[in-house]
C-alpha positions as CSV (number, residue, x, y, z in Angstrom):
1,X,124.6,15.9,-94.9
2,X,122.3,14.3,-97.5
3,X,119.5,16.0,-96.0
4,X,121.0,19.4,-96.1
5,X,122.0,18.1,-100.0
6,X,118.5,17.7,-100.7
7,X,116.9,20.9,-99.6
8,X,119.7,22.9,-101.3
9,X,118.7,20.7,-104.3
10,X,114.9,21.5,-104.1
11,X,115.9,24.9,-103.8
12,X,117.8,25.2,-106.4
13,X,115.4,23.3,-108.7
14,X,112.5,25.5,-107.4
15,X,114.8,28.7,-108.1
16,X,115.4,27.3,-111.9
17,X,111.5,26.5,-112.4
18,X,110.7,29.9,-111.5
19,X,113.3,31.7,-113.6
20,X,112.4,29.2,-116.4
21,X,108.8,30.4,-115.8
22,X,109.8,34.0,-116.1
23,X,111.5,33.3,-119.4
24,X,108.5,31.6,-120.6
25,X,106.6,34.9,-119.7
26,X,108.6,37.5,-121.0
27,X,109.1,35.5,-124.6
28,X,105.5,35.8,-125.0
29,X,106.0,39.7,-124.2
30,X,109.1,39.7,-127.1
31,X,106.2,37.6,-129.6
32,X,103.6,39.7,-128.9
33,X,105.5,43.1,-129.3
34,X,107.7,41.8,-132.2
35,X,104.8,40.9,-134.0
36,X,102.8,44.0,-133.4
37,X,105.8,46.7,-133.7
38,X,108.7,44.6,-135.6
39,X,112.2,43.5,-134.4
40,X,113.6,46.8,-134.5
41,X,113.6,47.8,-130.5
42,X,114.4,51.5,-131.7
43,X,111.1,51.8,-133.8
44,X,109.2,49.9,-130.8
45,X,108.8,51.0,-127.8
46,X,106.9,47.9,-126.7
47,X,109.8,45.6,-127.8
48,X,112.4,48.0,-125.6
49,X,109.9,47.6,-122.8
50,X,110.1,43.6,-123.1
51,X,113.5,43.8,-123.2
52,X,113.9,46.2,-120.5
53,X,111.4,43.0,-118.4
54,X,113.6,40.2,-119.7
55,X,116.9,42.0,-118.1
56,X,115.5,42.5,-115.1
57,X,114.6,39.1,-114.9
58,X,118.3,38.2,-115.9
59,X,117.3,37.1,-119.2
60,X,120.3,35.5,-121.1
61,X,121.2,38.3,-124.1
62,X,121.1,35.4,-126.7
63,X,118.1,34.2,-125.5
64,X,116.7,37.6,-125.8
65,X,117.8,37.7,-129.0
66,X,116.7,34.1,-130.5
67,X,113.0,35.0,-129.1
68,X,113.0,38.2,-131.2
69,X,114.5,35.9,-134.6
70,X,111.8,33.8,-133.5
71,X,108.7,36.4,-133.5
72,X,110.1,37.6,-136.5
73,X,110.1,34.0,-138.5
74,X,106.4,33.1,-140.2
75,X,106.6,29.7,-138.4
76,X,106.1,31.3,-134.9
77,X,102.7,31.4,-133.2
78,X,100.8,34.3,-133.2
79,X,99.9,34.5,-129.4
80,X,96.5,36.6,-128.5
81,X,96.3,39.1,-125.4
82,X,93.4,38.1,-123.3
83,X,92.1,38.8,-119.9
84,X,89.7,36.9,-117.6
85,X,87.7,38.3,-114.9
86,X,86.6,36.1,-111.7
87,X,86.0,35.9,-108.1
88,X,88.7,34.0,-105.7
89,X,87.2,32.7,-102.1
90,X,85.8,35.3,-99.6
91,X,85.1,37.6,-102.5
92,X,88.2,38.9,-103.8
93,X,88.0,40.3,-107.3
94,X,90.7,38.6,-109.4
95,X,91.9,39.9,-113.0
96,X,94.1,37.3,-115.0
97,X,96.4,38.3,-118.2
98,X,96.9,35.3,-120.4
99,X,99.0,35.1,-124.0
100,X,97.9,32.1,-125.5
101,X,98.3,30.9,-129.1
102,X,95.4,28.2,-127.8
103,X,92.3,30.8,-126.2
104,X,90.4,27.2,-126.1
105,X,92.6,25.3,-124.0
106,X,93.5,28.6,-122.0
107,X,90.0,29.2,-120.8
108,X,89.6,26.0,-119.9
109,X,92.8,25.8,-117.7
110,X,91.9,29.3,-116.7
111,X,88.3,27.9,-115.6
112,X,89.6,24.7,-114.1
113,X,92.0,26.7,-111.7
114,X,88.8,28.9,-109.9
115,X,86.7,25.9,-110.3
116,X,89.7,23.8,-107.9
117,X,90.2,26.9,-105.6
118,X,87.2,28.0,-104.8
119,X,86.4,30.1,-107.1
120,X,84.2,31.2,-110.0
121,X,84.9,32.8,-113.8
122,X,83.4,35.5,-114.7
123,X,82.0,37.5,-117.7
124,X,84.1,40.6,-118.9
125,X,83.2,43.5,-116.9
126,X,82.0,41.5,-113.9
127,X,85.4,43.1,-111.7
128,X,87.3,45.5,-114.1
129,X,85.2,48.6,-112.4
130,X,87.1,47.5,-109.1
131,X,90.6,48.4,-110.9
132,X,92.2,51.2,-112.7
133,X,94.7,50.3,-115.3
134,X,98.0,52.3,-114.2
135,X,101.9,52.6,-116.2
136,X,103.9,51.5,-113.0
137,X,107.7,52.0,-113.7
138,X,110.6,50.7,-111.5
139,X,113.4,53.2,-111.4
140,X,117.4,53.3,-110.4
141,X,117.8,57.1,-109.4
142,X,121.7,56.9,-108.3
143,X,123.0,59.9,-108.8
144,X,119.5,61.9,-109.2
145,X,118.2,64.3,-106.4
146,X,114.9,62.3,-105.8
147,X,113.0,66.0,-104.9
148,X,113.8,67.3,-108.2
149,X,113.1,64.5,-110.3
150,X,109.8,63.6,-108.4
151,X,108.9,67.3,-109.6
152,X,110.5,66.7,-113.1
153,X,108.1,63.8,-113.4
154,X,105.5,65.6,-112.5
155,X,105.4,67.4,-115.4
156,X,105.3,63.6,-117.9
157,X,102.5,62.1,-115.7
158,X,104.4,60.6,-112.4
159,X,101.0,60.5,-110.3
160,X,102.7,58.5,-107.7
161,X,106.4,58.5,-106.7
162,X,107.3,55.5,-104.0
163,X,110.9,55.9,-103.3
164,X,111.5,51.6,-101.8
165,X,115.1,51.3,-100.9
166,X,117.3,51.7,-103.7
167,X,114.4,52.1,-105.8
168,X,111.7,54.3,-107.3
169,X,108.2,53.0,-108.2
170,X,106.3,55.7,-110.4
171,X,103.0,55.4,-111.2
172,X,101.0,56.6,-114.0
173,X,97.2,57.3,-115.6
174,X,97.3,55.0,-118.4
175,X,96.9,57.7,-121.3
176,X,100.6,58.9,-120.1
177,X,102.6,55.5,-120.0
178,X,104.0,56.2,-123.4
179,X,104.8,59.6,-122.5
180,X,106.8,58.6,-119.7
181,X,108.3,55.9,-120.8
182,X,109.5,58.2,-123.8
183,X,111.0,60.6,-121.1
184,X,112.7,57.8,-119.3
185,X,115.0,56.7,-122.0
186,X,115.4,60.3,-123.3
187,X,116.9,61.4,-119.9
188,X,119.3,58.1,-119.8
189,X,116.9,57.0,-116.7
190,X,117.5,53.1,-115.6
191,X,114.0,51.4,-115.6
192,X,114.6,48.2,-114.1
193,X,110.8,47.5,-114.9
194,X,107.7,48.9,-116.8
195,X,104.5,47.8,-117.1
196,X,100.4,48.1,-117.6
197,X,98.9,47.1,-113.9
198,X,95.9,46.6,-112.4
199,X,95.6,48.4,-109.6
200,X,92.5,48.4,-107.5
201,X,90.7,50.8,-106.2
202,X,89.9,49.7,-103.1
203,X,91.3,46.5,-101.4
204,X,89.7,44.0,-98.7
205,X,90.9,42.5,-95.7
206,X,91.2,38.7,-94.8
207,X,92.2,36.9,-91.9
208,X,95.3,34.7,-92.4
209,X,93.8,31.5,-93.4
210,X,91.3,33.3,-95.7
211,X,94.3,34.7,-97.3
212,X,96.1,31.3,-97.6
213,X,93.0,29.8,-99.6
214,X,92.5,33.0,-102.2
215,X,97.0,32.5,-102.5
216,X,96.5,29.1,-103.5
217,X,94.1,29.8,-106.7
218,X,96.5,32.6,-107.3
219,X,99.3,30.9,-107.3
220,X,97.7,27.8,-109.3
221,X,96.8,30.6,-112.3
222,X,100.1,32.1,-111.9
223,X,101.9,28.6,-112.7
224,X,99.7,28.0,-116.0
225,X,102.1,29.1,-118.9
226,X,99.3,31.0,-120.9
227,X,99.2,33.3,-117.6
228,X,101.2,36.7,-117.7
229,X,100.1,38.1,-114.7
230,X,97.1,37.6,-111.9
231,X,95.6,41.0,-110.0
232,X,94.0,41.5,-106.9
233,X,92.2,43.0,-104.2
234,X,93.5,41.8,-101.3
235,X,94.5,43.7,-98.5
């Protein structure tokens, strides 16, 4: 019995430090947009997307709402947007999104974590031509005939339409990420999630254990607080 008391324990304490992480994540989003838009989630569209994140991510609604008092308040960082580029083991192209009211510290975490794994950082430019930047949305159609709104779509941008389950992924060109987004909450569409992604244009194939050692510096950046999100093109 205390064994099996243990393992539920790590689990649930692993299960906590990655929602806590998540939080971390998406009040940066909140920061960032508040501070670029204002708290007004009807006058910006990239607060309702942050808030759209932080619910699917089951976001506590007063939490929500202290980080948005927060962004608001002069005595709040201001948190820059920047992105890394680098090579993991066996040549896979990373990309690394980082908020960071510290860029010193956050390169030099960022540079430690390739440095450890295998890795090196490189200069801007050095991978970016190896991705597109794509609008991906996450959809709930209940109650929509998935033909006719994959050809409604269409028409705002939809340049992929992934039906997963329960779900719809749409994907986008960049340029018409707003647009769809703006139809989306026009036509009372759920989006469960909504984002700017890196998607790469072509991808490369690893055996298993190659794969493990390019996971491990992955999942080292993704663990650093500063990091939003890590990109690559793995097979």
């Amino acid at each position: 019995m205390g064994r099996i008391f243990e393992k539920r324990k790590e689990k649930m304490f692993a299960r906590w430090a990655k929602m806590s992480k998540a939080f971390t994540k998406i009040g940066r989003e909140i920061a960032i947009a508040v501070k670029l838009g204002g708290p007004d989630p009807e006058n910006n569209p990239r607060l309702r997307r942050a808030i759209q994140n932080a619910k699917s991510v089951n976001m506590p609604k007063d939490r929500i709402e202290n980080a948005i008092k927060r962004a608001s308040s002069k005595e709040e960082a201001d948190f820059q947007e920047l992105v890394y580029e680098g090579y993991a083991p066996h040549g896979i192209a990373l990309i690394v999104e980082a908020a960071t009211d510290n860029p010193t510290r956050t390169v030099a975490n960022v540079r430690m974590h390739f440095n450890r794994h295998g890795g090196s950082l490189g200069a801007n430019g050095s991978v970016s031509f190896m991705f597109e930047r794509k609008g991906v949305f996450k959809i709930n159609p209940t109650g929509r005939n998935l033909e006719e709104l994959e050809l409604e779509l269409i028409d705002y941008g939809a340049e992929e339409f992934l039906v997963e389950e329960d779900d719809v992924l749409i994907y986008t060109s960049f340029n018409d990420f707003a647009t769809m987004q703006k139809h989306l909450e026009e036509q009372k569409i759920e989006v469960q999630l909504s984002a700017l992604q890196y998607i790469p244009t072509t991808t490369t194939e690893l055996s298993e254990e190659q794969e493990k050692e390019v996971m491990q510096l992955i999942e080292a950046l993704e663990e650093d607080d500063d990091v939003q999100a890590v990109y690559h093109n793995m097979k």
